[in-house]
N, C-alpha and C positions, 0 to 999 in steps of 0.2 A: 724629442730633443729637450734636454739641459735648460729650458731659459727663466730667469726671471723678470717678468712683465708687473707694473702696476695693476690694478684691478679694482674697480668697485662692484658690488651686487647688490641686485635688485630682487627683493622676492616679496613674496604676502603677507608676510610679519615685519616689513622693513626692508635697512639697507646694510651694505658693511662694506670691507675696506683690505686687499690683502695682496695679493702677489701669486701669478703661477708659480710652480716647480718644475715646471715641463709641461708640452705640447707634443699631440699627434693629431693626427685628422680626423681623427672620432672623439678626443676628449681630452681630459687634463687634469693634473693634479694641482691643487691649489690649495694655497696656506690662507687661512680667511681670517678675522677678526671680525665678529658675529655674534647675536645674544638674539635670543638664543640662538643654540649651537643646528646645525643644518640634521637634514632626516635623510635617509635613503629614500626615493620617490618624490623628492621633493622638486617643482620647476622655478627655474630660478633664470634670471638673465645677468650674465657677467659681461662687462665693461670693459674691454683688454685694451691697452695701451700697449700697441704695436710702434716699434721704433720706424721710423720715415714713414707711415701712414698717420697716426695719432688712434684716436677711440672705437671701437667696432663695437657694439652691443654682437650679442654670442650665446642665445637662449640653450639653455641645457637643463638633465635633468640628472640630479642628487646622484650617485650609484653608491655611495660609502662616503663614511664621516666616522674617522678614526675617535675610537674611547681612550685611545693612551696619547695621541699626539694631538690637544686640544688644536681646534680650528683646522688641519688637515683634510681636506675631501677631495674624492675622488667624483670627477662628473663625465659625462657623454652628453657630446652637444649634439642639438637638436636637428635633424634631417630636414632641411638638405642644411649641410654644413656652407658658411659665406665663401663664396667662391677668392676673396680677397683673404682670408683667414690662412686658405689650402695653398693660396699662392704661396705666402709666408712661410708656412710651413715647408713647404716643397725649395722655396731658397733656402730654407738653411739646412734642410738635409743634404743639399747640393752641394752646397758651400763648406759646409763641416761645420761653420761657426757656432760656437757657443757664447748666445749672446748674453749669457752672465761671466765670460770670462772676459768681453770684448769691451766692456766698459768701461 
């Protein structure tokens, strides 16, 4: 799904600050702001700011980190996925909603 979420991350060189592009229940694409720039294999814990819950830490690990669309990455969160995460998830495929349109 469509959404854009606030986001902080947390990893072993630091922190940073950015927004999903979307969600599914394996992982996500996310726009980051970040120095240095993220690896592939790299673990990381992202900080999603879920509308009507608030903050969920979200351990994942790296899968791609775009060369042409600075801060763009591609992550898979870490098994087992937050059962509150998949909820969310599962309302808004339910729902249809696109909660970057709904704002």
């Amino acid at each position: 799904m469509a959404v854009h979420y606030r986001l902080s991350l947390r990893r072993a060189g630091g922190k940073g600050r950015g927004t999903t592009e979307n969600l599914s229940e394996r992982g996500a694409m996310v726009s980051l702001d970040v120095d240095p720039p993220l690896v592939a294999g790299e673990m990381i814990e992202l900080e999603i700011e879920l509308p009507g819950y608030g903050s969920l830490a979200v351990p994942a690990k790296v899968r791609w980190a775009s060369t042409v669309l600075p801060g763009m990455t591609g992550v898979e969160f870490t098994l087992p996925v937050s059962p509150v995460l998949l909820a969310h998830i599962a309302q808004l495929i339910t729902t249809g909603i696109d909660e970057a349109e709904a704002r």
